[in-house]
Backbone as CSV, one residue per row, in Angstrom:
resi,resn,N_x,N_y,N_z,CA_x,CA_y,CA_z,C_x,C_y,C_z
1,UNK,33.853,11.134,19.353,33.382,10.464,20.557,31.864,10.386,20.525
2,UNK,31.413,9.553,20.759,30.334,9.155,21.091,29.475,9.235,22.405
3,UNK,28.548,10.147,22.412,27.589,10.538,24.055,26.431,10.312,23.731
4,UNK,26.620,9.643,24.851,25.051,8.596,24.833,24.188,9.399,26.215
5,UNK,23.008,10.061,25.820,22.286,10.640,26.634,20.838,9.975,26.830
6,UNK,20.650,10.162,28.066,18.983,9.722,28.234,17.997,10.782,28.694
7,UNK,17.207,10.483,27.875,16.092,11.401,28.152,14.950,11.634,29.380
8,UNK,15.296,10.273,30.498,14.833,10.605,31.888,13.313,10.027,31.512
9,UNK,12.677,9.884,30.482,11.028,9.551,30.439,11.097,7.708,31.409
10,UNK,10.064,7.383,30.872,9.674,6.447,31.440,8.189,5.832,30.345
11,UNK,8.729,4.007,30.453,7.568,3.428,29.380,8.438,3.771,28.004
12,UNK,7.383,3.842,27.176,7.160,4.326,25.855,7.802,5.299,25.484
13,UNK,8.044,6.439,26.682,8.429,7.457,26.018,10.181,7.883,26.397
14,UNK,10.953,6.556,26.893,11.867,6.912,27.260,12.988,6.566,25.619
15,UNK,14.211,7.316,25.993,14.612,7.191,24.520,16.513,7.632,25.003
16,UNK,17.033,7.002,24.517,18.310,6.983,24.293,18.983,7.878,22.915
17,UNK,19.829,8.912,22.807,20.309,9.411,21.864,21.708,9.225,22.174
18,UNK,22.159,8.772,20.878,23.510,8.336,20.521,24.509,9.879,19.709
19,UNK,25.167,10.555,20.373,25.382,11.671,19.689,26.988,11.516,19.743
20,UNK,27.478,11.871,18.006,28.526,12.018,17.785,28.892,13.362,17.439
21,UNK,30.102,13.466,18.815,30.551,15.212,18.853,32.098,14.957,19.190
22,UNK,32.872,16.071,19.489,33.955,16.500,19.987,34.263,15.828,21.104
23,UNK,35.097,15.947,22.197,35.326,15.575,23.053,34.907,16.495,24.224
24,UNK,35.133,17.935,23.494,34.744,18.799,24.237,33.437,19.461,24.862
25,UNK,32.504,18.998,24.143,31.096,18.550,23.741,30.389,18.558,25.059
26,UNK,30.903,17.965,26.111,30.447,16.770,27.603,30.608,17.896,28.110
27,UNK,32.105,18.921,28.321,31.864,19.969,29.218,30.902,21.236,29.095
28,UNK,30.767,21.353,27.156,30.065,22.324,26.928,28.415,22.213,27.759
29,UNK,27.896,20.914,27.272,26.811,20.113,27.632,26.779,20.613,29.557
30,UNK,27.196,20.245,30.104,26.925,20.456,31.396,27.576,21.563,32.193
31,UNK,28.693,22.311,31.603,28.748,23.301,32.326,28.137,24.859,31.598
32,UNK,27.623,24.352,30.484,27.059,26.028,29.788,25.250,25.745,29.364
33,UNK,25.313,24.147,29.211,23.728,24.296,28.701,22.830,24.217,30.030
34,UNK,23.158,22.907,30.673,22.467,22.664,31.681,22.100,23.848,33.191
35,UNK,22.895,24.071,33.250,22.809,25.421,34.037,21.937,26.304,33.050
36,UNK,22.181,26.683,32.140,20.709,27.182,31.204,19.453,26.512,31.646
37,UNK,19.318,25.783,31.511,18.381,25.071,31.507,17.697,24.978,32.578
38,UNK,18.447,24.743,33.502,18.066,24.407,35.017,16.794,24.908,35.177
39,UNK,15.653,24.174,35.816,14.298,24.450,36.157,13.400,24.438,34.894
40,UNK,13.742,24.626,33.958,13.104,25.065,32.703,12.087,23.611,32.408
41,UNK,12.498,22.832,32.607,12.150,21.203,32.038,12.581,20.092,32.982
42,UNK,10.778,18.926,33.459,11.004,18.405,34.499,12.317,17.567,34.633
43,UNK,12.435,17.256,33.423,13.222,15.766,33.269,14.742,16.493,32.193
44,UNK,15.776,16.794,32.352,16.076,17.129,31.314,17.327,16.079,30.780
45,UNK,17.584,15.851,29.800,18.675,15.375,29.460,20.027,15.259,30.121
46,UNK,20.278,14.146,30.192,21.517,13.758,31.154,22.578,12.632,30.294
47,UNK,23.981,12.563,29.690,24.863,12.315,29.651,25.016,11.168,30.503
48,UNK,24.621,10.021,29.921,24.761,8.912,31.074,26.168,7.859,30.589
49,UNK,26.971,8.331,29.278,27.648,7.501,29.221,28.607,7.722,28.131
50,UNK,29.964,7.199,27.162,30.910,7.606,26.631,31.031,6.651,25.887
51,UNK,31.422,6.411,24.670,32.199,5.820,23.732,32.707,6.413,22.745
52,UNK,34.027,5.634,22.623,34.676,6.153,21.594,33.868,5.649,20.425
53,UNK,33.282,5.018,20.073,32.672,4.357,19.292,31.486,3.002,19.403
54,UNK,30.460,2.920,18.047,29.514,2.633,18.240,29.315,1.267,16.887
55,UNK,29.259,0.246,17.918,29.887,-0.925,16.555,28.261,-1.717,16.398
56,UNK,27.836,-1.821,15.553,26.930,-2.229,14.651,26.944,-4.210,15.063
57,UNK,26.094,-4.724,15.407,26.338,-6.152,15.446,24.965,-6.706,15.240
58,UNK,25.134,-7.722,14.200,23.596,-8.638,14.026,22.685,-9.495,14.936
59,UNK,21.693,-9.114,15.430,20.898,-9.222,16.633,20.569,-10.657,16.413
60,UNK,20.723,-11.755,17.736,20.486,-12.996,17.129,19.115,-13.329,17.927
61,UNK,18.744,-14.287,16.855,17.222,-15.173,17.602,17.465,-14.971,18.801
62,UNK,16.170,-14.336,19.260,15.876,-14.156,20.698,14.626,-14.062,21.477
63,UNK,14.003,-15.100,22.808,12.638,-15.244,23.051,12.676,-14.577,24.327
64,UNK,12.340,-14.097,25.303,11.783,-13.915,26.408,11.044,-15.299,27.110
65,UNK,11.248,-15.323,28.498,10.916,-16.965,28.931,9.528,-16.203,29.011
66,UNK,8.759,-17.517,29.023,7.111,-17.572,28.710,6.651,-17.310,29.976
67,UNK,5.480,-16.235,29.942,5.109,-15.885,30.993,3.451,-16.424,30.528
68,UNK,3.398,-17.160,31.730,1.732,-17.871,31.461,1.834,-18.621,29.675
69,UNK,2.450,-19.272,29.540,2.333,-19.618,28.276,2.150,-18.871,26.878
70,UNK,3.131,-17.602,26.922,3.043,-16.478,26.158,4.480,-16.370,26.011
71,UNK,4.729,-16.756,25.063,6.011,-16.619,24.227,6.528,-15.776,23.515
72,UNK,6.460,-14.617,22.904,6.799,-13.660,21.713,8.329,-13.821,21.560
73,UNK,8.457,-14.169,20.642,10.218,-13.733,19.696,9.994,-12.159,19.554
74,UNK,11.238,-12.143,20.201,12.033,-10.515,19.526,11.900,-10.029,18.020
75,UNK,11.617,-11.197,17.510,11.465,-10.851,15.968,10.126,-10.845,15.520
76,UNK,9.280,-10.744,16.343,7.941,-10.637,16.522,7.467,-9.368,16.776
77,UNK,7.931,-8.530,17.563,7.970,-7.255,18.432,9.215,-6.278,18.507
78,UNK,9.529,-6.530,16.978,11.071,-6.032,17.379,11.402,-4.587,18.209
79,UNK,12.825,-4.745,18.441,13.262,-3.421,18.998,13.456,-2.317,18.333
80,UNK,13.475,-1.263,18.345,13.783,-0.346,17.637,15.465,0.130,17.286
81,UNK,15.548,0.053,16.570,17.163,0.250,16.091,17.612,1.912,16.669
82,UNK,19.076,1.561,16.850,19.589,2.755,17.235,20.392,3.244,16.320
83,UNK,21.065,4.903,16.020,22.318,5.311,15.078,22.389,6.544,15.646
84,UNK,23.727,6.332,15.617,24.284,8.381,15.963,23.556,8.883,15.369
85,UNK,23.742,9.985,15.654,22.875,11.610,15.135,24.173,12.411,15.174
86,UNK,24.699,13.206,14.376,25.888,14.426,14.361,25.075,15.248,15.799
87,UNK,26.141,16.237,16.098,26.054,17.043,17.273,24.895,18.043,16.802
88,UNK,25.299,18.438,15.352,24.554,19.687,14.980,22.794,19.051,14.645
89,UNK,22.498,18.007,14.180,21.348,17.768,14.520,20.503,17.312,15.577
90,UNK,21.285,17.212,17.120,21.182,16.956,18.047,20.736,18.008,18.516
91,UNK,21.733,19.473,18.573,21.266,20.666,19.066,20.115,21.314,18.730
92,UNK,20.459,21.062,16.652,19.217,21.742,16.583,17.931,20.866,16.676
93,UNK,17.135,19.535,17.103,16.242,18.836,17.232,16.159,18.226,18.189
94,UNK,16.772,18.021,19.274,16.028,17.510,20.547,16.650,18.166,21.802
95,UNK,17.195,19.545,21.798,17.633,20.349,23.293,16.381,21.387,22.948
96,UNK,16.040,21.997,24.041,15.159,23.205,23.777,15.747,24.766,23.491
97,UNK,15.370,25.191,23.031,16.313,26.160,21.644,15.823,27.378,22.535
98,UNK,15.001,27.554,23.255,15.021,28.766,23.996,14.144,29.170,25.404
99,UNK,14.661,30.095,26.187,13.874,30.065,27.332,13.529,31.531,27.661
100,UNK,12.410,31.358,27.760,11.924,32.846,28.161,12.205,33.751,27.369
101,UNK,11.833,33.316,26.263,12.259,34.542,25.496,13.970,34.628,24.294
102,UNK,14.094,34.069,25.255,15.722,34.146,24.868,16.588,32.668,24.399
103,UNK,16.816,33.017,23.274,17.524,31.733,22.979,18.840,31.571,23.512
104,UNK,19.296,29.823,23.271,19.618,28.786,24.058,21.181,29.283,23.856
105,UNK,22.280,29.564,24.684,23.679,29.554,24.204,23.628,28.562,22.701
106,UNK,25.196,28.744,22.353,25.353,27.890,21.177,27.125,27.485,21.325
107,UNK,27.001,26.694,20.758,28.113,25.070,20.870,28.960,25.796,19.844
108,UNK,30.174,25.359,20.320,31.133,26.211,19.071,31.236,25.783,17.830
109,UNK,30.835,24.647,17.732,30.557,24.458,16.008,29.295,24.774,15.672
110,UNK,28.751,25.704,16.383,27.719,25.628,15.530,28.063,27.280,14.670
111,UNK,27.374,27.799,13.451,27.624,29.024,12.923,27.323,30.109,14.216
112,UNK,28.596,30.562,14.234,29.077,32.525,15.029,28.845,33.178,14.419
113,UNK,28.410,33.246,13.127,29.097,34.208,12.231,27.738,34.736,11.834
114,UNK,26.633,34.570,11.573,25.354,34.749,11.475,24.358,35.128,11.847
115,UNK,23.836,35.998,11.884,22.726,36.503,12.394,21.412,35.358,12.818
116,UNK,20.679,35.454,13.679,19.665,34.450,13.908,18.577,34.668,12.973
117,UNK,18.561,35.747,12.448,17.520,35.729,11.318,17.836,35.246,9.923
118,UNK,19.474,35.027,9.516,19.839,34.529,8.469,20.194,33.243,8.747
119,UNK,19.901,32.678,9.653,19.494,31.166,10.013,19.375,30.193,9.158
120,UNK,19.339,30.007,8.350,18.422,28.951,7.548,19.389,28.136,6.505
121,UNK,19.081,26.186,6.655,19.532,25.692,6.038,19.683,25.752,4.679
122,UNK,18.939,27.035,4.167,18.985,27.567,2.448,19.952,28.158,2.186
123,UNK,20.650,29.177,3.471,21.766,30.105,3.318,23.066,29.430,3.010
124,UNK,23.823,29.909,1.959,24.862,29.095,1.847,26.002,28.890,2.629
125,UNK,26.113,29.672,3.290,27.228,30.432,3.986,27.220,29.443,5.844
126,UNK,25.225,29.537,6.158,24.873,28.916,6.748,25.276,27.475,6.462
127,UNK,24.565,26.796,5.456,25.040,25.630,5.560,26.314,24.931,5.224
128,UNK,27.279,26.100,4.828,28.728,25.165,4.874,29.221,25.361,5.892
129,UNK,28.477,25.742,7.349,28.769,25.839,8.716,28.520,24.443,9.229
130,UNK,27.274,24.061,8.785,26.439,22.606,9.359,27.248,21.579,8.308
131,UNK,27.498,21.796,7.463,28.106,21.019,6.313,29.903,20.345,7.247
132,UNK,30.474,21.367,8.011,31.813,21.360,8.158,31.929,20.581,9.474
133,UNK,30.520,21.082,10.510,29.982,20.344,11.424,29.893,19.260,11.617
134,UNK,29.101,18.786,10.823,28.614,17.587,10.546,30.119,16.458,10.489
135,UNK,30.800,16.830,9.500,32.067,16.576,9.141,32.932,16.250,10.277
136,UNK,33.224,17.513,10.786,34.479,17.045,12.123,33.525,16.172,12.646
137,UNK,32.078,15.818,13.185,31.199,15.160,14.204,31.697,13.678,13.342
138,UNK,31.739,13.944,12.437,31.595,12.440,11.778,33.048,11.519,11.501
139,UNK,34.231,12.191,12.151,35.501,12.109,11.641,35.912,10.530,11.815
140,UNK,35.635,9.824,12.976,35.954,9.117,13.754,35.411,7.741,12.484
141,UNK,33.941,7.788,12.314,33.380,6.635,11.087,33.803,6.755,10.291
142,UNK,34.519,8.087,9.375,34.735,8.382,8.191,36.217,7.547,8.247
143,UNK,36.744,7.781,9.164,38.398,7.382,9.301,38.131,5.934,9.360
144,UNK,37.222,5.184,9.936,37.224,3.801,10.088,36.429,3.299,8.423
145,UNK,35.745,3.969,7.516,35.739,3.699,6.451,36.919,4.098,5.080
146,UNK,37.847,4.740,5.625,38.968,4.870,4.924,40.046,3.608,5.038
147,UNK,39.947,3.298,6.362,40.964,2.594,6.858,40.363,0.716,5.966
148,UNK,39.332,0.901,6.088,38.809,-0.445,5.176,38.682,-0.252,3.830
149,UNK,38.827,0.895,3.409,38.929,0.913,1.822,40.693,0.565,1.422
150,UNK,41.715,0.898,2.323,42.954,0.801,2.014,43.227,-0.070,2.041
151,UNK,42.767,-1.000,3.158,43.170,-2.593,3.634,42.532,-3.074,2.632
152,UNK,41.515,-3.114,2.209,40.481,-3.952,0.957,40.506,-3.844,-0.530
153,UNK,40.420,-2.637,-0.498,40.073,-2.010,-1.775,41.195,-1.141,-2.790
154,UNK,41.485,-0.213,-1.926,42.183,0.511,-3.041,43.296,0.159,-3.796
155,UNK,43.847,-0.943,-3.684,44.823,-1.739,-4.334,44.019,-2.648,-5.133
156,UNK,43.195,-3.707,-4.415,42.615,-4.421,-4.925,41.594,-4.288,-6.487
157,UNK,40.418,-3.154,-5.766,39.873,-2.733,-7.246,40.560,-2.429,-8.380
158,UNK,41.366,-1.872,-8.830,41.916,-1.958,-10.136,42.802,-2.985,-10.717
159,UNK,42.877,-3.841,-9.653,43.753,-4.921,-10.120,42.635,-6.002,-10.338
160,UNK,41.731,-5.530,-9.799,40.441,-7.208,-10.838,39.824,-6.564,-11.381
161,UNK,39.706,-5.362,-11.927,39.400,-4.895,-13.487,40.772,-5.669,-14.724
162,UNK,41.654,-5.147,-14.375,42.488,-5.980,-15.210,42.528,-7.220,-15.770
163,UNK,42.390,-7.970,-14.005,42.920,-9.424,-14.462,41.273,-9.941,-14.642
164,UNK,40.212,-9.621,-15.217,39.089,-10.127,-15.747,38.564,-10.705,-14.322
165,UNK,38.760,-10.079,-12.928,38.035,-10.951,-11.860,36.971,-10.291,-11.844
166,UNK,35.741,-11.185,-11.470,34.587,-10.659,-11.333,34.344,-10.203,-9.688
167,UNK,35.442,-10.493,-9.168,35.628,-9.478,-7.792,35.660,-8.312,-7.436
168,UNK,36.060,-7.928,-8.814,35.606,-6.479,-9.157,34.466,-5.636,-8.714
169,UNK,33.247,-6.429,-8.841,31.756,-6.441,-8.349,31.650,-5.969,-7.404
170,UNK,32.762,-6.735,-5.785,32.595,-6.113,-4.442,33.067,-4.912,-3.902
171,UNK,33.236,-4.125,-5.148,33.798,-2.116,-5.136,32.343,-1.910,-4.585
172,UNK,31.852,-2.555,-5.250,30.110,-1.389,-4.551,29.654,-1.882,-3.535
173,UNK,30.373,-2.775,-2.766,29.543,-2.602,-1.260,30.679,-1.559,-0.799
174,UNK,31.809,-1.010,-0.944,32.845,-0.338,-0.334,31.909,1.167,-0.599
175,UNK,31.542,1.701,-2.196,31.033,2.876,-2.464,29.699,2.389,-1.927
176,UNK,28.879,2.105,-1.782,27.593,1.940,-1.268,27.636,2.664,0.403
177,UNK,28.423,1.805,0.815,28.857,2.114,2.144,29.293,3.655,2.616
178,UNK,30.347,4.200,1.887,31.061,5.605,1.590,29.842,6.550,0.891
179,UNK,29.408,6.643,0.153,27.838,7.575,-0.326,26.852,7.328,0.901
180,UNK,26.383,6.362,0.959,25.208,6.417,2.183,25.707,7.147,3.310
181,UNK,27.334,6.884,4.169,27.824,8.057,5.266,27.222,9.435,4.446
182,UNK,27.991,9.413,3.824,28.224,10.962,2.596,26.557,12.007,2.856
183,UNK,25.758,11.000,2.516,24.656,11.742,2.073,23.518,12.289,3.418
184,UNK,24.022,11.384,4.547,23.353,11.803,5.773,24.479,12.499,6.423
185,UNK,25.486,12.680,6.216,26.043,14.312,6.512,26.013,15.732,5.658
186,UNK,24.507,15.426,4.788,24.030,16.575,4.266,23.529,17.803,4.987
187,UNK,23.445,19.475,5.131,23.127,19.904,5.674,21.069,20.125,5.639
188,UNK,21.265,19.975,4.736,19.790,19.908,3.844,19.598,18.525,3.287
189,UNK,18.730,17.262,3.874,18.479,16.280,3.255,17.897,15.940,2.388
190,UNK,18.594,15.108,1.239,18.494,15.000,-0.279,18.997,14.614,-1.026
191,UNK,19.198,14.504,-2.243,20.155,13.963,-3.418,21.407,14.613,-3.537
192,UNK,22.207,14.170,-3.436,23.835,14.795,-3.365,23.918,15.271,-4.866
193,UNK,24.955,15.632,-5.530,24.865,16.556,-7.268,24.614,15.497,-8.142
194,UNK,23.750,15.847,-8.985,23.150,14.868,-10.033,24.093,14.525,-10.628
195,UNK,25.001,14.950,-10.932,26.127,14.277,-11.504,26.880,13.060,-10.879
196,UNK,26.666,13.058,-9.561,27.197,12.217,-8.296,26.148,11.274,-8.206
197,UNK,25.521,11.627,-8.761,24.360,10.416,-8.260,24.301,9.455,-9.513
198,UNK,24.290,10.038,-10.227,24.160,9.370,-11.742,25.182,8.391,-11.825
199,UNK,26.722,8.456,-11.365,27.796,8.142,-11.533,27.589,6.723,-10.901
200,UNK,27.414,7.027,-9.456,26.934,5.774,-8.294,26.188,5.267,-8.803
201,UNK,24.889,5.810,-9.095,23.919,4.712,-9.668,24.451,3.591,-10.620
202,UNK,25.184,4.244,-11.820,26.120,3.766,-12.939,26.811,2.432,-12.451
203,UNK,26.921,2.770,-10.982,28.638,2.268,-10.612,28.038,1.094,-9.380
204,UNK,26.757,0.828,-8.950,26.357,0.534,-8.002,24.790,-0.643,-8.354
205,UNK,25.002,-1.961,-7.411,23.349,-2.623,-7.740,23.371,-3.629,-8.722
206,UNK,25.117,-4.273,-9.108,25.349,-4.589,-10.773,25.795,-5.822,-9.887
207,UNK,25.021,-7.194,-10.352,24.866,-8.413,-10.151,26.129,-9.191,-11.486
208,UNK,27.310,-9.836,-10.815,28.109,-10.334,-12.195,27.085,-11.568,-12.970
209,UNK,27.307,-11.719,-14.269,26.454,-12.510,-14.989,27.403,-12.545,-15.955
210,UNK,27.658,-14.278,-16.338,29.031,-14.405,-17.290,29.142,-13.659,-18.674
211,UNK,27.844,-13.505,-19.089,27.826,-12.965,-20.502,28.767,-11.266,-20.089
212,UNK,28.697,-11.003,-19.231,29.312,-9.695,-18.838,31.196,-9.965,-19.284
213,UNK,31.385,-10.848,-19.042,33.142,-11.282,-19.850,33.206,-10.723,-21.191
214,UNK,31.927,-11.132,-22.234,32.463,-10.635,-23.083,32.475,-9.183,-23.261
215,UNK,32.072,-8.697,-22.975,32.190,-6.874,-23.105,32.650,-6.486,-21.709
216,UNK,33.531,-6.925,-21.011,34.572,-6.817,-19.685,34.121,-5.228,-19.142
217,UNK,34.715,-4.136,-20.070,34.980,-3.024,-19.201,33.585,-2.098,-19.680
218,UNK,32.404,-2.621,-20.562,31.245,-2.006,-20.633,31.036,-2.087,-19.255
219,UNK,30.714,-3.160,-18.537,30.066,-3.671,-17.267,30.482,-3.029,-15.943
220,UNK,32.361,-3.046,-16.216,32.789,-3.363,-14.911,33.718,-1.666,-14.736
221,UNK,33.857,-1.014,-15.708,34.603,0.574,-15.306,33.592,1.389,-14.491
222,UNK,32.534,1.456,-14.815,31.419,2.429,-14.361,31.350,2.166,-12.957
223,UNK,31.726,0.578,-12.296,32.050,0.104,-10.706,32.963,0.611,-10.407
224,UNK,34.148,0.730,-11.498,35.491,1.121,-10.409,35.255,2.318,-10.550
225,UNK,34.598,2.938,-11.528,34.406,4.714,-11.705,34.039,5.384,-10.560
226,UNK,33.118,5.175,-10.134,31.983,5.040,-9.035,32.924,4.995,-7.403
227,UNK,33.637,3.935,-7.230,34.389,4.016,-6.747,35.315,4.573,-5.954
228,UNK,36.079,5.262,-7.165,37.357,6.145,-6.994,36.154,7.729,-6.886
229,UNK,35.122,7.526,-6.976,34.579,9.268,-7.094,34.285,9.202,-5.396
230,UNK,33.936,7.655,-5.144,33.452,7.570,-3.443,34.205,7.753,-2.388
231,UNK,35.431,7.511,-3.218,37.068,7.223,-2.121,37.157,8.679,-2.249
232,UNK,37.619,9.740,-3.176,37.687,11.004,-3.826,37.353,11.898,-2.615
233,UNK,36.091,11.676,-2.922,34.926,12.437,-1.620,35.565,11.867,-0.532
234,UNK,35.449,10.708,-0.024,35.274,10.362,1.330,37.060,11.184,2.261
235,UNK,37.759,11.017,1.134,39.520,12.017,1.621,39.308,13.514,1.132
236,UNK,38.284,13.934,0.273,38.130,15.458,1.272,37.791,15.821,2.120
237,UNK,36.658,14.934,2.399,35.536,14.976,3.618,36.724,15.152,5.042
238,UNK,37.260,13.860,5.080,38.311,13.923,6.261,39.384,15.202,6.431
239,UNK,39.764,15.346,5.081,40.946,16.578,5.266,40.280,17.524,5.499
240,UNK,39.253,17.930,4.641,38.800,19.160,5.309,37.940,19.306,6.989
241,UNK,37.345,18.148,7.297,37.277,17.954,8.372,38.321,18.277,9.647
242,UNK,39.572,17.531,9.090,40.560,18.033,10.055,40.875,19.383,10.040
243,UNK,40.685,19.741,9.110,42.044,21.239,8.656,41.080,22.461,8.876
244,UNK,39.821,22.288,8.248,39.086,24.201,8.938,38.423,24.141,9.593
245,UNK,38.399,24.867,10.726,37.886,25.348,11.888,36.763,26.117,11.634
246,UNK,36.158,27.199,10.620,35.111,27.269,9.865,35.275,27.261,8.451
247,UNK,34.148,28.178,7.254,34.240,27.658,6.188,34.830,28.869,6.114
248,UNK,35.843,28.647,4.769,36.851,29.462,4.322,36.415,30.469,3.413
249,UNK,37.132,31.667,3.362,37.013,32.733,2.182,37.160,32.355,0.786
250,UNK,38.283,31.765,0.451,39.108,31.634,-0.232,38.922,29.538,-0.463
251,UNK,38.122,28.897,-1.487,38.285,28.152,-1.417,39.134,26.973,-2.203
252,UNK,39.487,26.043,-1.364,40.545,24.617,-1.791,39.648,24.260,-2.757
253,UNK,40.296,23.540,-4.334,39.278,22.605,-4.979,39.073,21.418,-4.285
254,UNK,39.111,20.949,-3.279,38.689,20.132,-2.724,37.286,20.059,-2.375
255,UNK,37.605,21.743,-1.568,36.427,22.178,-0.204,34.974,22.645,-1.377
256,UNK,35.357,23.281,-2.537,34.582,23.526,-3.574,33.851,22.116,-3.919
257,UNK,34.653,21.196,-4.249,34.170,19.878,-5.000,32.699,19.478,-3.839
258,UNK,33.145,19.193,-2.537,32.217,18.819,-1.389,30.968,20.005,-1.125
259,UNK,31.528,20.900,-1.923,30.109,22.496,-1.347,29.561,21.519,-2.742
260,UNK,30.275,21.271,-3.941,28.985,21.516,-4.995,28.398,19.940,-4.821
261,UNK,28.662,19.125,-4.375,28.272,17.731,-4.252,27.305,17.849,-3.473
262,UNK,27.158,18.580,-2.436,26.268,18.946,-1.746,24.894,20.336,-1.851
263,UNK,25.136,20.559,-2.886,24.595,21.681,-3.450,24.502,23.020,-3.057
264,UNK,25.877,23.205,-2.627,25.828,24.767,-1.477,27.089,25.428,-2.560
265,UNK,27.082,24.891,-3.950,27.947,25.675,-4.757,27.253,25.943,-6.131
């Protein structure tokens, strides 16, 4: 779900955050933080609104009527673009983390298990807390990019490697799409495992050009390679998303594959 909060400023400094959390999120938010909070800060954050989701649409030519013969296009002055933020970078970067001394309750996904001094997005343990976070926060896009790889793709791509289609090509807006989610649900922002990156790169950015027919699967495996490593990831991401509640003792090669892609293995 999607909670759309405002920050109460005014002018310049007013600002909308788009936060993707739980459902449960809205009650935590106002019946455990805000009462924290209360008095602490003139203006504080307020929950002004709900979606299940947050759909992306191409902004068209647009003028403002002329005031005194002053015209500006929108594309002159543009607006500033909006995008979710996960819950866990919400909490930890724009609520105030402590009062008087005393820090701020904490949201149940965020790490229990940790001491506040072993805090830190370096700790491993720590970040396959924010790692798992991030994950359930993100379930809802991840599922709507699965659901277009099945309808589109996952039948399709290996069947125009075969039949010599150069349709083949449009696998990498599907993995382009699936890595870019991937890599901003990092707990630590950065290059996902060099091995993962290398692969995409391999597999990604490749313009068809006929001379590419004659050497067919030099050109065109390293796309579908690329691919199936993006789809791979993107159905652990979800399962394990659904299935642990924190990070496990004992780990799935799945849950392993996503710690080391992310470099917390």
């Amino acid at each position: 779900m999607i909670f759309i909060f405002d920050n109460g400023e005014v002018y310049s400094n007013h600002a909308l955050y788009f936060v993707d959390a739980p459902e449960d999120f809205g009650a935590w938010f106002n019946d455990v933080y805000l009462p924290w909070i209360d008095g602490a800060v003139y203006r504080p954050l307020m929950i002004v609104a709900t979606a299940p989701a947050v759909e992306r649409r191409e902004r068209v030519p647009y003028s403002p009527r002329p005031v005194d013969k002053f015209d500006l296009s929108i594309e002159d002055d543009p607006m500033k673009e909006f995008s979710t933020m996960s819950v866990v970078d919400f909490l930890a970067k724009i609520i105030v983390q402590e009062r008087d001394g005393k820090p701020r309750p904490r949201y149940t996904l965020e790490i229990e298990t940790v001491s506040p001094a072993e805090e830190s997005p370096d700790d491993s343990r720590f970040g396959e807390a924010l790692l798992l976070a991030n994950l359930k926060a993100a379930l809802p896009e991840l599922e709507r990019l699965r659901g277009d790889c099945r309808a589109r793709a996952d039948e399709d791509v290996p069947y125009r490697l075969l039949h010599l289609s150069n349709k083949v090509y449009w696998a990498q807006h599907h993995t382009t799409e699936i890595v870019t989610r991937l890599r901003a649900l990092a707990p630590v922002p950065g290059r996902l495992d060099d091995y993962i990156e290398e692969i995409i790169a391999a597999g990604t950015g490749k313009k068809w050009e006929l001379s590419h027919n004659g050497d067919w699967t030099l050109h065109t495996r390293p796309i579908v390679e690329a691919y199936f490593w993006a789809r791979y990831l993107l159905d652990m991401a979800i399962r394990f998303g659904h299935e642990y509640e924190r990070p496990p003792g004992l780990l799935d090669y799945g849950w392993a594959a996503l710690l080391t892609i992310y470099r917390l293995r």
